[in-house]
N, C-alpha and C positions, 0 to 999 in steps of 0.2 A: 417499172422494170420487173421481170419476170425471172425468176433462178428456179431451176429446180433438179433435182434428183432424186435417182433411184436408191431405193432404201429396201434393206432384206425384211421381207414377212415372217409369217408365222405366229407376230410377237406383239408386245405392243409396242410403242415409239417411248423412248422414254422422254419425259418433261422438254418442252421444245421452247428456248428462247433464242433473241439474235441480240447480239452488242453491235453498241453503233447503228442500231435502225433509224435511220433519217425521221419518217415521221408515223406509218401506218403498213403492218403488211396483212394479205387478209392469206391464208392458210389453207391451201388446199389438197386432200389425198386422195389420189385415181379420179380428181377434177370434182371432187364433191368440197363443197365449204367444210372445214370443222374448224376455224377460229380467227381472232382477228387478234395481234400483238400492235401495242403501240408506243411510242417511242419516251410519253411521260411517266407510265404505269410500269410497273414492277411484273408485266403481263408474262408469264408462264404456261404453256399452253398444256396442259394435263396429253396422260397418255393415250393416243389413239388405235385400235384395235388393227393391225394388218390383217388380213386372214390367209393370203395367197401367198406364194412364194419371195413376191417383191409389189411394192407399190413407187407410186411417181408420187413424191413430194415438190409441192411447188410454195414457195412467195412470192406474191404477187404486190410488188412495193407499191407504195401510193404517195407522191408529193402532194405537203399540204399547203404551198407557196411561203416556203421560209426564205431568209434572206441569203443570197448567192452571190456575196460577195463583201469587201471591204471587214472592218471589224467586228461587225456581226452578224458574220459569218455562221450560218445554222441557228439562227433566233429566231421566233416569230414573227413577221414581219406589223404585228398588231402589238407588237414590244412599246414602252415607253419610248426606247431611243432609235426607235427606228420607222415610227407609226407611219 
């Protein structure tokens, strides 16, 4: 899945995390990579430099085939109880 928005320049972005990210998003601003957050890590993505008056922030989600449904629901699907 794909989210993105505009965001005012001039400035840097400050510290970029998401709650509740399912499993991996890769980060991108005015369509260039600068990072990838993921859903075990404590992943913070440091400030990135606008320069223009606004830039296009996007995440770009990434499913890594966790389990979608019943009680283990959002667990790895290479889980003990659900292998």
């Amino acid at each position: 899945m794909l989210c993105a928005s505009r965001i005012p320049g001039a400035h840097g972005l400050p510290p970029l995390s998401v709650q509740r990210l399912s499993d991996r998003a890769h980060v991108f601003v005015d369509g260039e990579p600068v990072g990838v957050l993921e859903r075990d890590a404590a992943d913070v993505l440091e400030a990135v430099a606008v320069t223009g008056a606004h830039a296009r922030l996007q995440l770009l989600g990434e499913s890594m085939g966790g389990v979608d449904h019943g009680a283990g629901l959002g667990e790895l699907r290479d889980s003990p109880d659900h292998g």
